[in-house]
C-alpha positions, 0 to 999 in steps of 0.5 A: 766481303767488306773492305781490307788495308794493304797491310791487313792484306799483307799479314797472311804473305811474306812480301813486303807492303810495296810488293803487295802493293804492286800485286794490287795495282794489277788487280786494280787494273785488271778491275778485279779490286776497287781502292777508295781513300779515307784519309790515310786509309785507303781500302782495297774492297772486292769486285764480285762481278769481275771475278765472276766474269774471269771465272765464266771465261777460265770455264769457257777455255777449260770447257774447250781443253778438256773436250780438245784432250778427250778427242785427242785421247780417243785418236790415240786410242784408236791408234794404238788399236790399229798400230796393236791389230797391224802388229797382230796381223804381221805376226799372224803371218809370219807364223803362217810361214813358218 
């Protein structure tokens, strides 16, 4: 992946350097980039495992929606079929009186 400037990772972003600046600073906490000094260079390099780690928890949490919204999907499902077969039912009856 290698090493990039600020203001080489700037160039693609209508943002000014201390605003790139200030996104990096929060990658740099979260661990998600590195940040040496040579001179007056100061490199933002990558840290694969971090993001590896970040993607493997975004995948545990979108694991557990997904699963949440398919139980969620079948009981409505089976709601609006007994809401539908009530419905059914009370007309069924009422024809019968008629």
């Amino acid at each position: 992946l290698g090493e990039a400037s600020v203001t080489e990772l700037a160039k693609p972003f209508d943002l000014s350097l201390p605003g790139i600046s200030k996104h990096l600073k929060v990658l740099q906490r979260a661990g998600l980039i590195t940040q040496s000094r040579n001179a007056q260079w100061r490199p933002c390099r990558l840290e694969g495992g971090r993001f590896k780690e970040a993607s493997e928890w975004v995948g545990d949490y979108r694991r557990f929606w997904d699963e949440s919204f398919q139980r969620l999907d079948e009981v409505l499902q089976e709601l609006i079929k007994k809401e539908k077969e009530t419905n059914d039912n009370k007309g069924s009856q009422n024809d019968a009186k008629d």
